[in-house]
N, C-alpha and C positions, 0 to 999 in steps of 0.2 A: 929019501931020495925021490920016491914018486910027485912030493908036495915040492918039491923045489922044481921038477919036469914038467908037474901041471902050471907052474906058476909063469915059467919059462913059456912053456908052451902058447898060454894066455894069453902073455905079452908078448911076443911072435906074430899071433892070429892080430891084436891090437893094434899092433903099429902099420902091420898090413893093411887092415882093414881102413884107419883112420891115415894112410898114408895115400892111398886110392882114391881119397877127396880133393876137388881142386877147386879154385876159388871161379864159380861160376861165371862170374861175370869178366875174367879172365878171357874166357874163350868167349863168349859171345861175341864180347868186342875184336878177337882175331877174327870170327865167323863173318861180322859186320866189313870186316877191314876189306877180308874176301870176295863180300857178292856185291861192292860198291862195281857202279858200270865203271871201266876205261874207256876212254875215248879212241875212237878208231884210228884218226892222226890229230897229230899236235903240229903249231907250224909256231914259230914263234918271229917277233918281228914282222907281222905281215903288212902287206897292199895290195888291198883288191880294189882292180880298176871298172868299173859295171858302164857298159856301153849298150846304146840300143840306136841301131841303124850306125851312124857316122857322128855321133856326137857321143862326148862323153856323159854320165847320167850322174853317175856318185863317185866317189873313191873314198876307202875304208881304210884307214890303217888302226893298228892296235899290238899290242906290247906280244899279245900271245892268243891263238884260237886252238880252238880242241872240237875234232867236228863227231859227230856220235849219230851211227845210220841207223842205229839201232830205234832211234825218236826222230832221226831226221833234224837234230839239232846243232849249231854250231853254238859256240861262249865262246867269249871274246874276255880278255882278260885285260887289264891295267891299260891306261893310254889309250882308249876308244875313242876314235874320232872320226865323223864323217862330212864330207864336205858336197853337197850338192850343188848342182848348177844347172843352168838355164838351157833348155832347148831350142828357142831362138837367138839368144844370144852368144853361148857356151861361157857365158861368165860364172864365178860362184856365186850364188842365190842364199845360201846360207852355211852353215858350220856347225856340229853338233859335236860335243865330246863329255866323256862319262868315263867314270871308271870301269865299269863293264857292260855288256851285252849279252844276251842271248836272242838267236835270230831262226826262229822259225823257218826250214829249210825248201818247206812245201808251201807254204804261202807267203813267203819272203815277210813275212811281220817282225819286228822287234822289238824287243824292250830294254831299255837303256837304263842304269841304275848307278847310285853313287854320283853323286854333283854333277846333275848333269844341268849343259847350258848350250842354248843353242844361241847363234848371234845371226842374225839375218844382216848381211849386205846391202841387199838393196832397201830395205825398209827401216834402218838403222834402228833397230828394235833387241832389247834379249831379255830371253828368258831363262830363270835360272828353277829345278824344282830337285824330287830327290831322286825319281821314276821317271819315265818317258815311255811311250809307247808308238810305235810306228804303224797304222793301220795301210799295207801294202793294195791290200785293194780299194779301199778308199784314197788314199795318201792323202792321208792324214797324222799330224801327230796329237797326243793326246795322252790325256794324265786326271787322277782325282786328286792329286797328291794335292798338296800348300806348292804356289806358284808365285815369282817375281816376273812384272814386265816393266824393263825400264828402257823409257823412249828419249827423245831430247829433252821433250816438256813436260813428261810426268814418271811416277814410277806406280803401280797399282800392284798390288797382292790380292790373292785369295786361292781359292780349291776349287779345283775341275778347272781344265781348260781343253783345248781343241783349238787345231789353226792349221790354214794347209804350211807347208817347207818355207816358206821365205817370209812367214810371221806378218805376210799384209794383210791378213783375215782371220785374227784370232777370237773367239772369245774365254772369257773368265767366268764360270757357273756360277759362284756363291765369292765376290766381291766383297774382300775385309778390310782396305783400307786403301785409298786414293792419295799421293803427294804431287800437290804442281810447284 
């Protein structure tokens, strides 16, 4: 009777012990699920209209924005487009859209990612790449990425570019292939 209590006993302590085990990575990945940031608000369907003085400067629309004050960041989600225009004129100057964005909240910069293409108006010029970056204090856009610029008479690719909003002043750093 005592070898069949100890044996009992054994397996008792056993299953406890080895039931007290959980599959590590189990919880890590709840832990991860947890300390991801949320965004402080969500707006979804948006349009931001950016005015300076009496004229219009940009307007933004995009599928979904999630702004986070914690970094000072907005993301811009699916259907990112931005339309700029002219100050003497108030016409559009060009067109930019991406599948997303994130846009630097304290120095108005952005970066634009996912097919993005921007079409200039008045310069009838576009550019198509994978990244885009918006330098706000320069205004400037700009990229290392592989670029297409196709104009009436040619179309030129390569890596690195730079050009101010309406693509009348671009260039192409490292130039891979010229068609007229």
């Amino acid at each position: 009777m005592k070898i069949i209590f100890k044996i009992l006993l054994f397996l008792t302590f056993t299953i406890i012990l080895f039931g007290c085990f959980r599959d590590d990575s189990e919880y890590q990945k709840a832990l991860q699920e947890e300390s991801k940031v949320i965004p402080d608000q969500i707006a979804n369907n948006i349009e931001v209209v950016f005015f300076d003085s009496a004229y219009t400067k940009a307007i933004l629309t995009a599928i979904q924005a999630e702004v986070y004050y914690s970094n000072s960041t907005t993301i811009l989600k699916g259907g990112v487009k931005l339309e700029y225009f002219s100050k003497m004129t108030g016409k559009r100057l060009s067109i930019l859209t991406a599948e997303n964005a994130t846009i630097d909240d304290k120095s108005k910069d952005m970066f634009a990612k996912g097919n993005v293409v921007v079409v200039s108006d008045s310069a009838n010029v576009t550019m198509t790449t994978n990244s885009l970056a918006w330098s706000n204090e320069r205004q400037i856009i700009y990229t290392k990425d592989y670029v297409t610029i196709k104009t009436p008479t040619e179309t030129i690719n390569g890596y690195g570019f730079e050009s101010n909003l309406d693509l009348s002043n671009y260039k192409i750093y490292k130039v891979s292939g010229i068609k007229q």
